[in-house]
ZARO-401355 format. One line per field, with one value per residue (C-alpha): residue number from 1; residue in one letter; x, y, z. Coordinates in nm, 2 decimals, always signed. Example, Ala and Ser with C-alpha at 12.3 -4.5 7.8 and 13.67 -1.06 7.14 Angstrom:
2
drenlum [1, 2]
senu [A, S]
px [+1.23, +1.37]
py [-0.45, -0.11]
pz [+0.78, +0.71]
//
This chain:
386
drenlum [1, 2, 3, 4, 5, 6, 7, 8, 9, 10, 11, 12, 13, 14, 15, 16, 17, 18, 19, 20, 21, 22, 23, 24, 25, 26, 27, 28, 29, 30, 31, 32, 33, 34, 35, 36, 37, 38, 39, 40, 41, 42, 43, 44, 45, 46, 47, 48, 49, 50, 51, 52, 53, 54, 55, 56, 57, 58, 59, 60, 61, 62, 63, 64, 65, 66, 67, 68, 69, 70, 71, 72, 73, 74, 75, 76, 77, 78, 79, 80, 81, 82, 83, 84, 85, 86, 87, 88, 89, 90, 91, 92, 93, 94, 95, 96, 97, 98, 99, 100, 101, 102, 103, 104, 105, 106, 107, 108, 109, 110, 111, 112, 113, 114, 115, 116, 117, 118, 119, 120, 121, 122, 123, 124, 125, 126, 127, 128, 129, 130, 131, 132, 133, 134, 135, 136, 137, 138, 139, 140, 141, 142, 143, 144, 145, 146, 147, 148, 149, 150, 151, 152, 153, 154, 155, 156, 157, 158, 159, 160, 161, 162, 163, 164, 165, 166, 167, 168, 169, 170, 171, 172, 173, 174, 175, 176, 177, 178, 179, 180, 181, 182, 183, 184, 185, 186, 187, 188, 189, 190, 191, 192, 193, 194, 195, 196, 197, 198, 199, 200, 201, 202, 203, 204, 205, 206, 207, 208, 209, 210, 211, 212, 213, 214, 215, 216, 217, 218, 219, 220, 221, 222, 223, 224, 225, 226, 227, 228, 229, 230, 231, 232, 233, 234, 235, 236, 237, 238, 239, 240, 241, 242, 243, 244, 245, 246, 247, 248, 249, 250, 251, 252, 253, 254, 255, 256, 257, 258, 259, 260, 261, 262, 263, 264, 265, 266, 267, 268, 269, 270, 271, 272, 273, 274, 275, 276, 277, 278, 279, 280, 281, 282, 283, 284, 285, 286, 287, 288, 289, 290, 291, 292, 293, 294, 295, 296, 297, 298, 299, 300, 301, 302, 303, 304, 305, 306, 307, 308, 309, 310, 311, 312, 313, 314, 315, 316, 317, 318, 319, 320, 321, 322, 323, 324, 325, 326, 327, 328, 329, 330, 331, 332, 333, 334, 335, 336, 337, 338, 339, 340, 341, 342, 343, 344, 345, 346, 347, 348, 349, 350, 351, 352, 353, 354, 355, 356, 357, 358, 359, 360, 361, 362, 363, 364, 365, 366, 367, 368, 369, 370, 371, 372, 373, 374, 375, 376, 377, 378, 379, 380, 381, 382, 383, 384, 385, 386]
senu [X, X, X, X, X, X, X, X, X, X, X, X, X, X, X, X, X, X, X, X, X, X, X, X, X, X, X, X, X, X, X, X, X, X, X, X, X, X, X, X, X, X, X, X, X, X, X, X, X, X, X, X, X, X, X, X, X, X, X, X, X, X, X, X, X, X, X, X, X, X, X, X, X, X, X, X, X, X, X, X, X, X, X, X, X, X, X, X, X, X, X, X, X, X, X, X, X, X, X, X, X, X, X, X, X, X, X, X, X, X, X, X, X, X, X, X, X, X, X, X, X, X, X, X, X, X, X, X, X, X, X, X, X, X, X, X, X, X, X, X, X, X, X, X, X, X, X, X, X, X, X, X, X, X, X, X, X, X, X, X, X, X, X, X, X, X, X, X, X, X, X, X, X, X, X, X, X, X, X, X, X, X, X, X, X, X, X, X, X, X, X, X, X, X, X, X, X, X, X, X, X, X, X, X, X, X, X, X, X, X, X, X, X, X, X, X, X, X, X, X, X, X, X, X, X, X, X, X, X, X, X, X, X, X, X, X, X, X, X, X, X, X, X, X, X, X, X, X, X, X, X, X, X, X, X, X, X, X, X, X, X, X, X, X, X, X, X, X, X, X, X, X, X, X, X, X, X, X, X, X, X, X, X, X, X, X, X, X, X, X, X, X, X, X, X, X, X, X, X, X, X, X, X, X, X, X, X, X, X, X, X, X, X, X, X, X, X, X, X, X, X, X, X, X, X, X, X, X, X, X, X, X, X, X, X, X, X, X, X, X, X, X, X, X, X, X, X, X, X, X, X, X, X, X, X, X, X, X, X, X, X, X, X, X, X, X, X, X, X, X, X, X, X, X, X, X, X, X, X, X, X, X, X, X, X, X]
px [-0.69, -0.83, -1.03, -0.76, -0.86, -1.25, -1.16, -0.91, -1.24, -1.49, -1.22, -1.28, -1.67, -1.58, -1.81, -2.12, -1.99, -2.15, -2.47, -2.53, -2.54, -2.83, -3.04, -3.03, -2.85, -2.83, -2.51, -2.40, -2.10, -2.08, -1.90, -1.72, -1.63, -1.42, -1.31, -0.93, -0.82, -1.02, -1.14, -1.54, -1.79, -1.88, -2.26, -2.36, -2.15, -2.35, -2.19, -2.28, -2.26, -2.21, -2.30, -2.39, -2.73, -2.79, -2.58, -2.52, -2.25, -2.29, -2.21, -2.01, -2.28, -2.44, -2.76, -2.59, -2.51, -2.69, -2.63, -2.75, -2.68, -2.71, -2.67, -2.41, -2.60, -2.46, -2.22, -2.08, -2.17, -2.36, -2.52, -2.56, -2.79, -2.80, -2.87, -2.58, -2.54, -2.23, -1.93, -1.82, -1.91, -1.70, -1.82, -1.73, -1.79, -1.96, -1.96, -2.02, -1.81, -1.46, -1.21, -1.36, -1.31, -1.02, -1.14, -1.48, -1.31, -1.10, -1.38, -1.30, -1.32, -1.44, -1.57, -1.74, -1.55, -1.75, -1.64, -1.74, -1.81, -1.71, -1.90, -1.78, -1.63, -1.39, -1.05, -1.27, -1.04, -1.17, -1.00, -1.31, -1.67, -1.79, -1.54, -1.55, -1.93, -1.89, -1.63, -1.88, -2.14, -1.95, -1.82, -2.15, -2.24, -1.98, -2.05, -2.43, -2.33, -2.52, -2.30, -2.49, -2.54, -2.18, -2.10, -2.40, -2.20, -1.93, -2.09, -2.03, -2.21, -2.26, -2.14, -2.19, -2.14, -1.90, -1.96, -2.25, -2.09, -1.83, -1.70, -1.53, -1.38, -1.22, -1.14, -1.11, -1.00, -1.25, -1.32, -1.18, -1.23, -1.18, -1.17, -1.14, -0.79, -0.61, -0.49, -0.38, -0.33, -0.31, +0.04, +0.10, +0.37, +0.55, +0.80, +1.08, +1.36, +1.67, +1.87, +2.19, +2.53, +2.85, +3.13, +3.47, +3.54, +3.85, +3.84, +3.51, +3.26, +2.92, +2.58, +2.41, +2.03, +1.84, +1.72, +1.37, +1.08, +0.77, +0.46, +0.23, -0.07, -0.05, +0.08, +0.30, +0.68, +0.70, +0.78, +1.01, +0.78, +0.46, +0.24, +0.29, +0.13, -0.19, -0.38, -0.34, -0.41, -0.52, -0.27, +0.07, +0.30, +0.44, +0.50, +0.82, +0.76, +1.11, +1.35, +1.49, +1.88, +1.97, +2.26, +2.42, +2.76, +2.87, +3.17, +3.27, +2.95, +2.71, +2.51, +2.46, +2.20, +2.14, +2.07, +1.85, +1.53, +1.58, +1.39, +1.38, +1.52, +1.26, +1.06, +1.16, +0.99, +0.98, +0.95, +0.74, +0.59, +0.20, -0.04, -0.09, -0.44, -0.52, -0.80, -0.65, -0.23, -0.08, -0.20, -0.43, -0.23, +0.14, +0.34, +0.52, +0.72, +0.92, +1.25, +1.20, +1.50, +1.59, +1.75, +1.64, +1.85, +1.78, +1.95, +1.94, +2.22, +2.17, +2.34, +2.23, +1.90, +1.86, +1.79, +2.02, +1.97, +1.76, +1.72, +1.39, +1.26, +1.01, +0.96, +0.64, +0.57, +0.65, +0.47, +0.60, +0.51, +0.61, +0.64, +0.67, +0.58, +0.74, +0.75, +0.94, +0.92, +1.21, +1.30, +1.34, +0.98, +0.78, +0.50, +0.32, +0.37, +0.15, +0.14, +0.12, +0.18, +0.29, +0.19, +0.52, +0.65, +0.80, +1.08, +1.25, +1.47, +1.32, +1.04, +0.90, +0.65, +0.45, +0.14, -0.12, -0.03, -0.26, -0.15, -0.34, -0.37, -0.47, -0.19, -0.06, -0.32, -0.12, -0.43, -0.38, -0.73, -0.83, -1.25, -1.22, -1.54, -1.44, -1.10, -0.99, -0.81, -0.97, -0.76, -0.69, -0.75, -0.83, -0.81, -0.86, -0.68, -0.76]
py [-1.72, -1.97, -2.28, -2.50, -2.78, -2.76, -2.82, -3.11, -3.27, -3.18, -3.37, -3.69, -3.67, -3.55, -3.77, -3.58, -3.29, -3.12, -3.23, -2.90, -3.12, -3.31, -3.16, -3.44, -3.43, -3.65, -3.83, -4.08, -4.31, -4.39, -4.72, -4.88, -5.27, -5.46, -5.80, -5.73, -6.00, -5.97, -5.59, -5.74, -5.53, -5.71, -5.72, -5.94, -5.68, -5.54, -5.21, -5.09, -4.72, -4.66, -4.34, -4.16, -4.06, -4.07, -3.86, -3.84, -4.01, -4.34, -4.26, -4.60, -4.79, -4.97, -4.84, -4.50, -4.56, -4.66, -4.89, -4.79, -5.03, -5.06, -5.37, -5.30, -5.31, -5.45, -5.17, -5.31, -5.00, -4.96, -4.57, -4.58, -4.27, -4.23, -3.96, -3.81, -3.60, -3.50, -3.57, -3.87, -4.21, -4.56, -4.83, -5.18, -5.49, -5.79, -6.04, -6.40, -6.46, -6.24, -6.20, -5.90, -6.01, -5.79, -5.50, -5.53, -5.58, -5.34, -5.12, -4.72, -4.40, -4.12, -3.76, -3.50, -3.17, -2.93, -2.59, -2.54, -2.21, -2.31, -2.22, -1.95, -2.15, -2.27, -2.04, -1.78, -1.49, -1.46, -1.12, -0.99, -0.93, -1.19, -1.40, -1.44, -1.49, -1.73, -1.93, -1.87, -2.02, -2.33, -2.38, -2.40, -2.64, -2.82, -2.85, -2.96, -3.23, -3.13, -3.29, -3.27, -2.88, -2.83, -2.99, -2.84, -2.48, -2.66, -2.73, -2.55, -2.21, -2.38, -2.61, -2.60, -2.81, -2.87, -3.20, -3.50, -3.73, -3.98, -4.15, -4.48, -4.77, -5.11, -5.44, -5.81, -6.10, -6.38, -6.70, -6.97, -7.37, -7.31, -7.61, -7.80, -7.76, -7.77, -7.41, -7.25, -6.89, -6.58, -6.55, -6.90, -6.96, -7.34, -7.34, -7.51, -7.65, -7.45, -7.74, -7.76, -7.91, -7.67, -7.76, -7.56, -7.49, -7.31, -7.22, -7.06, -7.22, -7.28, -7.37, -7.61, -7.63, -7.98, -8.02, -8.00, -8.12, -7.93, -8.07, -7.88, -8.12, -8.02, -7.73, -7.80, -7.94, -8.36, -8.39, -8.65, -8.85, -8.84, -9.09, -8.86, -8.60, -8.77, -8.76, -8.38, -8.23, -8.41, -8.20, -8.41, -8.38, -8.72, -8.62, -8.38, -8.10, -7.96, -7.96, -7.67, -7.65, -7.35, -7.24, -6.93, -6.80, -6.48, -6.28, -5.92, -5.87, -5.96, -6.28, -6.42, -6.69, -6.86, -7.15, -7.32, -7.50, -7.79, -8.00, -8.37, -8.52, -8.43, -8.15, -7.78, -7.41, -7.12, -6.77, -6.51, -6.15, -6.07, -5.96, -5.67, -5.72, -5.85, -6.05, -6.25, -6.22, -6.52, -6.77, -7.01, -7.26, -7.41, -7.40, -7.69, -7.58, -7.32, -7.37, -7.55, -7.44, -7.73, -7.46, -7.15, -6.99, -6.71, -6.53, -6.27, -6.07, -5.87, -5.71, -5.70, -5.85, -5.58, -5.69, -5.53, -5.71, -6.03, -6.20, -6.39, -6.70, -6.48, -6.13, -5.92, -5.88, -6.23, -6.61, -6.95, -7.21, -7.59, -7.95, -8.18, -8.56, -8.68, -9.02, -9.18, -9.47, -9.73, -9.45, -9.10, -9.04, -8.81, -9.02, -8.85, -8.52, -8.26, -7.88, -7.61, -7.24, -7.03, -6.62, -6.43, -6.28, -6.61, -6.63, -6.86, -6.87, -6.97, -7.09, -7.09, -6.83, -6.71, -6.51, -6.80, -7.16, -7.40, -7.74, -7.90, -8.28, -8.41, -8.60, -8.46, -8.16, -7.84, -7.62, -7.37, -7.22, -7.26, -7.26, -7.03, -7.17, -7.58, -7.58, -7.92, -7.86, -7.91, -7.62, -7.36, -7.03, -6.76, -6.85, -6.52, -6.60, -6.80]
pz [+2.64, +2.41, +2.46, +2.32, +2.56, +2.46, +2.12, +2.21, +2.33, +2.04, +1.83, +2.01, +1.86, +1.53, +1.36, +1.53, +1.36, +1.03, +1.15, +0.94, +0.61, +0.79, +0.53, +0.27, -0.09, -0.35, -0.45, -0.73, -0.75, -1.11, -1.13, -1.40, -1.35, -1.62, -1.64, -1.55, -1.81, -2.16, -2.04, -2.05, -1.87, -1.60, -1.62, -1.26, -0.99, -0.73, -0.61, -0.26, -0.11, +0.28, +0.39, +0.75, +0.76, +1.17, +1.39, +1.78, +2.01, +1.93, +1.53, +1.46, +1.52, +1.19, +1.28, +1.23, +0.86, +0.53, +0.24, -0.08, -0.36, -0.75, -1.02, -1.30, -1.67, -1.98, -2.01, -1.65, -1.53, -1.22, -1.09, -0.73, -0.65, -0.24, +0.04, +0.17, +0.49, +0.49, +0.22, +0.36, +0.21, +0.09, -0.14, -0.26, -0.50, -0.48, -0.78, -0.83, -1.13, -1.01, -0.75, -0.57, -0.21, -0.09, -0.28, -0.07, +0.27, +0.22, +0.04, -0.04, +0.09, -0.09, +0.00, -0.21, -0.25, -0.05, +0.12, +0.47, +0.70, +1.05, +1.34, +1.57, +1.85, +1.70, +1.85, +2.03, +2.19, +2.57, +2.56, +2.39, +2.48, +2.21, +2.30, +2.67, +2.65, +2.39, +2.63, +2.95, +2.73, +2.65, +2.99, +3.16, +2.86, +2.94, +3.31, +3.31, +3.14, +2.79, +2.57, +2.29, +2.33, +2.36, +2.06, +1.85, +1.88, +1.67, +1.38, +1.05, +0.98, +0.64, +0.37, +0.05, -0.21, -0.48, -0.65, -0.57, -0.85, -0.85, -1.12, -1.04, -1.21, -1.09, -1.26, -1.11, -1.21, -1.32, -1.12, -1.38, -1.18, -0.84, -0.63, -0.27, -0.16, +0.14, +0.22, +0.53, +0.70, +0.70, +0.86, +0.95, +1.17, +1.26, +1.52, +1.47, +1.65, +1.80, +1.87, +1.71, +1.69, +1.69, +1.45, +1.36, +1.01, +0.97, +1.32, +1.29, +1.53, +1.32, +1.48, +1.28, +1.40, +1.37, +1.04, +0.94, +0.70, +0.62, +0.51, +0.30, +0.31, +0.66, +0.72, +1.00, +1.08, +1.06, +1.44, +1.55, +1.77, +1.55, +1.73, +2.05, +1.88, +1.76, +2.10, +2.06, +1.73, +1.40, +1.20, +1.16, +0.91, +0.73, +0.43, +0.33, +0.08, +0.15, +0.38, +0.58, +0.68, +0.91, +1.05, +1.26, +1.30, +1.51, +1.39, +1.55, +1.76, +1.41, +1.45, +1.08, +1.02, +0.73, +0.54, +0.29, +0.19, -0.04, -0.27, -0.35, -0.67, -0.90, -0.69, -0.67, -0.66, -0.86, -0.75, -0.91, -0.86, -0.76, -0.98, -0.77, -0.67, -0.34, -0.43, -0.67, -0.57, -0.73, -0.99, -1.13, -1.21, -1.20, -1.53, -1.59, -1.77, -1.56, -1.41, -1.06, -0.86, -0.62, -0.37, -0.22, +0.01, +0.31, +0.53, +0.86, +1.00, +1.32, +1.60, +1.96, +1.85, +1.60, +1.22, +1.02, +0.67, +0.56, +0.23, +0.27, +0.09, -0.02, -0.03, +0.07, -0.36, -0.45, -0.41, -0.51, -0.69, -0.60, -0.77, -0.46, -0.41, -0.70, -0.79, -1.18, -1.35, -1.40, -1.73, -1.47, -1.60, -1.39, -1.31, -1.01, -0.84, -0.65, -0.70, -0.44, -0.38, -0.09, -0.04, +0.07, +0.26, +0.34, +0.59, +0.88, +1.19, +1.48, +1.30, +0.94, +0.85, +0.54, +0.48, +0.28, +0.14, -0.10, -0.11, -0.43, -0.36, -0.65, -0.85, -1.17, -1.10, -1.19, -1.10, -0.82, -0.81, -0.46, -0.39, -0.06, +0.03, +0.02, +0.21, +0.28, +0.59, +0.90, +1.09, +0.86, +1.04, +0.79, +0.43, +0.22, -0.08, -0.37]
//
């Protein structure tokens, strides 16, 4: 007989366990931060260690846990030296003059290579002496209600040590000219219309869904009836940034729906891949001179409600960049436009849907450097991305 069902429960309080490393070590995280363009040491970083240095049943409280930070020198190296109790710890970034927001929210987990002894109680065998007594022993523990007995016998016979440094490094792009901008998300949806029209093209019958503009100023559908709306929200489109056409057919049981965003004369978007870091995804600014496709197509095929393929305006890897508002002279001059981005993924059906969008609304302005701290919009929800 084992005490499967004792362990099941020591398992639910594993973070009370190797209270045995309660006798304190020293640690160092050893970090490294570069400038991720020029490969500068960045010399203003504070780097921050969280470590357990309380223990009992309440161990996620903050009170539980300590920080331990260090400034990095002119090397752009920072030595965090902390007390550790057991081999668990994470650490993040915080710097004035880079992109280290996502890194620190995110922050990472490390644990020092050590070799434990565990205790005894762990599988005992009630078909010996040792065993049973060991099981008896637990049991009345267990039913006094002395939690924190029963889980003392638990803890490792011993742990030792195999490392106490970490060497780390991590680079970040640097904060260029941010500035005010209207930007909205994370994940913002806009629900569109599902009316539509039917029409028969070579005997195929086609559902063509009421057209729709999106304004990125706002960051919301133009409604049909605006002046109904303005009793109930201050966020109304008037503008049109692109348009959206949609449409749906069903042939042998698979419903396929597709369409198209398109772009003024003038206007259009170009698609590009992320950087690859979260705190600093997409760009600082638009480049004029790229290709600005005036048509992006998307599409969604499913049976019985099931996706079974999708080609979305934008993929989970990729943002876009777009040249909207245009406005020419009597010559097809470009005389005025606005520049904005959108985070993918990017997609649409019953409604439109991407993950962050920064609408820049000064004229001519191709810079795409939004100050997360001076966001223009007065209902933007959670804006985590330059």
């Amino acid at each position: 007989m084992k005490t499967v069902g004792y362990v099941g429960f020591v398992a639910l309080f594993s973070g009370c366990m190797l209270v045995h490393a309660r006798t304190a070590h020293t640690g160092h995280l050893v970090a490294v931060l570069a400038d991720r363009e020029t490969g500068r040491p960045i010399t203003n970083a504070t780097v921050t260690v969280r470590c357990q240095t309380k223990f009992g049943l309440s161990y996620t409280l903050d009170s539980f846990f300590t920080n331990t930070c260090a400034q990095t020198d002119s090397n752009g190296v920072a030595d965090v030296t902390f007390q550790f109790y057991n081999p668990d710890f994470n650490w993040w970034v915080d710097t004035p003059s880079h992109y280290s927001e996502w890194f620190r929210v995110g922050s990472r987990d490390e644990q020092f290579g050590c070799v434990v002894e565990n205790s005894d109680y762990f599988g005992i065998d009630t078909n010996t002496v040792d065993g049973l007594a060991k099981y008896n022993e637990l049991v009345s523990l267990h039913n006094s209600g002395d939690i924190v007995g029963y889980l003392a016998k638990f803890e490792p016979k011993s742990v030792t040590y195999t490392e106490n440094t970490a060497y780390r490094s991590a680079s970040f792009y640097p904060k260029r000219n941010p500035q005010p901008m209207y930007a909205y998300g994370e994940d913002i949806r806009a629900y569109l219309s599902m009316k539509h029209t039917t029409e028969n093209t070579n005997g195929v019958e086609i559902a063509h869904y009421k057209p729709e503009d999106f304004d990125m100023r706002s960051g919301c559908v133009i409604p049909e009836n605006p002046e109904r709306l303005r009793h109930f929200t201050n966020r109304i489109g008037e503008v049109s940034d692109f348009h959206i056409e949609r449409f749906c057919v069903t042939t042998n049981g698979v419903k396929n729906f597709y369409g198209w965003i398109d772009f003024a004369p003038g206007c259009g978007a170009y698609i590009r891949k992320m950087t690859g870091d979260d705190s600093f995804p997409t760009t600082y600014v638009a480049d004029t001179n790229a290709t600005f496709l005036t048509r992006i197509p998307f599409e969604y095929h499913s049976i019985s409600g099931k996706l079974i393929h999708a080609t979305r305006i934008l993929e989970q890897d990729e943002y876009m960049v777009l040249r909207t508002r245009v406005m020419t002279n009597s010559l097809g001059v470009v005389t005025n436009c606005n520049y904005s981005k959108i985070l993918g993924p990017m997609k649409t059906r019953k409604e439109i849907q991407f993950k962050h969008m920064v609408f820049n609304p000064r004229p001519n302005d191709p810079n795409l450097e939004f100050d997360m701290e001076n966001n223009m919009a007065e209902d933007h929800g959670s804006n985590r991305y330059p």
